[in-house]
Every structure is written in structure tokens, then in C-alpha cells.
C-alpha positions as a Markdown table, in Angstrom:
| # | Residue | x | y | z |
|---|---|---|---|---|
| 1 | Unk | 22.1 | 9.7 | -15.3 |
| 2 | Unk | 18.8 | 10.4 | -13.3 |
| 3 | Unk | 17.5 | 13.9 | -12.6 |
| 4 | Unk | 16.9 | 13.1 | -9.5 |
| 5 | Unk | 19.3 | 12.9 | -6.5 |
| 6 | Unk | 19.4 | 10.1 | -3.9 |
| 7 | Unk | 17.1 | 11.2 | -1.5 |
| 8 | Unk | 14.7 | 11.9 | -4.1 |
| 9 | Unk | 14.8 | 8.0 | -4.6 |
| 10 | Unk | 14.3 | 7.5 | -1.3 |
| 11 | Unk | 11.0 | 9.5 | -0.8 |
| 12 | Unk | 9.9 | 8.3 | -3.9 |
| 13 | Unk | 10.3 | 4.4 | -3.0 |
| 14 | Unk | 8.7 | 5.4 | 0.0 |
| 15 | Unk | 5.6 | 6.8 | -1.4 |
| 16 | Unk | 5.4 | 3.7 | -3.2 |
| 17 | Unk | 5.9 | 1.7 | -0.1 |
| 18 | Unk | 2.9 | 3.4 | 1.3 |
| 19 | Unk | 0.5 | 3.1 | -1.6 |
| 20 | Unk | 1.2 | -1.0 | -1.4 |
| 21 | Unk | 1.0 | -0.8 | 2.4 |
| 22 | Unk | -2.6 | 1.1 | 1.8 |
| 23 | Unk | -3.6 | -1.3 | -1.1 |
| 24 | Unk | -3.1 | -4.2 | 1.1 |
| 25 | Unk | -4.9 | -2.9 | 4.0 |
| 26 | Unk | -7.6 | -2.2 | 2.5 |
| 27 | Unk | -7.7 | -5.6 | 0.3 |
| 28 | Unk | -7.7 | -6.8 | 3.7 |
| 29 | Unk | -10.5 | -5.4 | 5.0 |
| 30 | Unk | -12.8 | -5.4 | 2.4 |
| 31 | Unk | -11.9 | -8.9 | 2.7 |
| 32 | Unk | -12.8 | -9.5 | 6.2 |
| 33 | Unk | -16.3 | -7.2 | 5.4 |
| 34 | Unk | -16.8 | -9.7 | 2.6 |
| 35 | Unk | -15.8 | -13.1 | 4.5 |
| 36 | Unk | -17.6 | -11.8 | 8.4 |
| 37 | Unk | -20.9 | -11.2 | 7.9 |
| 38 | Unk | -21.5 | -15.1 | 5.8 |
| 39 | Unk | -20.0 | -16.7 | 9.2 |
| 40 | Unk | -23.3 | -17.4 | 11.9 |
């Protein structure tokens, strides 16, 4: 059924772990460069 074996899966859900883990830190942080300089 896939073309792809198991550990294929596995990296690939990986990689996608890591591209949302990256998005979201550096949401984050633009974020807290958006939010930090407004506060006196």
C-alpha cells in the first residue's frame, strides 16, 4: 500500500515535527520582538 516502509514514516513525521516546532518558535519570538519593545 505505501511505497514507503515504516521507518520512512517515521523520519518523515519527524521532519514534520520539526518544521511545526520551528514555526512555533519563531511565531514566538517574533512575538515577544513585537510585544517588548511597546512595554516602558
Amino acid at each position: 500500500m505505501y511505497p514507503f516502509t515504516y521507518n520512512d514514516k517515521l523520519s518523515h513525521s519527524n521532519f514534520l515535527q520539526n518544521k511545526i516546532s520551528t514555526f512555533t518558535a519563531n511565531a514566538s519570538t517574533i512575538t515577544v520582538n513585537t510585544i517588548t519593545p511597546s512595554i516602558p
